[in-house]
C-alpha positions in Angstrom: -58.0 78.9 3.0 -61.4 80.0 3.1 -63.8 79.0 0.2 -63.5 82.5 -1.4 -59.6 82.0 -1.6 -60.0 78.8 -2.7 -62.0 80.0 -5.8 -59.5 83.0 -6.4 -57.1 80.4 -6.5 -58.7 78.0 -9.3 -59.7 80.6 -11.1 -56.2 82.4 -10.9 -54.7 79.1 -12.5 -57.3 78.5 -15.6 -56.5 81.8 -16.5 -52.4 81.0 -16.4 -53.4 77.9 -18.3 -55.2 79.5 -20.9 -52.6 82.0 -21.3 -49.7 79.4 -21.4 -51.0 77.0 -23.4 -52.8 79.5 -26.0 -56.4 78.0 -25.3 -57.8 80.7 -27.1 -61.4 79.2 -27.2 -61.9 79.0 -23.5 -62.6 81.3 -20.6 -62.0 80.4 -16.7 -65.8 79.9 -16.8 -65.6 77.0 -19.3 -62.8 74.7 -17.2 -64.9 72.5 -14.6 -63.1 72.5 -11.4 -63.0 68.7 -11.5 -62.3 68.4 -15.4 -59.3 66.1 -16.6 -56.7 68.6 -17.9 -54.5 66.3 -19.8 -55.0 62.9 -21.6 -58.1 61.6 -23.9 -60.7 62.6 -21.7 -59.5 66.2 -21.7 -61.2 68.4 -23.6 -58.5 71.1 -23.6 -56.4 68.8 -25.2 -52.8 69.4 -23.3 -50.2 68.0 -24.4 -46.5 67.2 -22.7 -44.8 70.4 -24.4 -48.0 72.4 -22.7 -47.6 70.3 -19.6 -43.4 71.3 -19.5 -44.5 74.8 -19.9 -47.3 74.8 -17.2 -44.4 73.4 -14.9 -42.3 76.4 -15.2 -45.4 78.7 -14.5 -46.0 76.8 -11.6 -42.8 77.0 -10.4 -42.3 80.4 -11.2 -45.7 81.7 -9.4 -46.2 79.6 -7.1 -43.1 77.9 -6.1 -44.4 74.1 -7.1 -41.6 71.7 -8.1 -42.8 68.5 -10.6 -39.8 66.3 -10.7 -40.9 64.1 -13.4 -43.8 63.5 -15.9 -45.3 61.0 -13.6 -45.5 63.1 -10.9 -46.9 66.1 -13.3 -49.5 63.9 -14.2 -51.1 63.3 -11.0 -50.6 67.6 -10.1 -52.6 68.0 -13.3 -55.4 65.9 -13.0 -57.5 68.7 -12.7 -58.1 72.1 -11.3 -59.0 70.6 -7.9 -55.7 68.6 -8.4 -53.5 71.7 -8.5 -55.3 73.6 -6.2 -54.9 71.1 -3.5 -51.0 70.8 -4.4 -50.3 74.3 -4.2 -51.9 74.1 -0.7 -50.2 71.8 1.3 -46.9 73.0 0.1 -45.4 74.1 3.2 
């Protein structure tokens, strides 16, 4: 994927975030790439009910399976996290 894409991409899944988890007080603009997205250190505050629904947006648009919450945790690190998930699915 070029760089362009790559951008598209991230900002194509803050935007599904902020939708599915209500974040009403954020933009895209305000979700650093590299930004925890769940646990203390996140400052969007997720939670594992947000992190269930995320899964099934994932799945649904992209065709990402997260088996358990372990392996949800390490997808959802951060943007970058994702991002680099959804690319090496085959």
């Amino acid at each position: 994927m070029t760089d362009t894409r790559d951008e598209q991409l991230k900002h194509e899944i803050k935007v599904m975030i902020i939708a599915t988890c209500r974040l009403n007080d954020f933009t895209p603009e305000t979700i650093a790439d590299d930004q925890p997205l769940v646990g203390p250190d996140s400052q969007l505050g997720l939670d594992s009910l947000d992190m269930m629904e995320l899964s099934v947006e994932l799945k649904n648009r992209y065709g990402v399976r997260i088996m358990d919450m372990k392996d949800a945790m390490i997808m959802m690190k951060s943007i970058n996290a994702l991002v680099a998930h959804i690319q090496s699915k085959p």
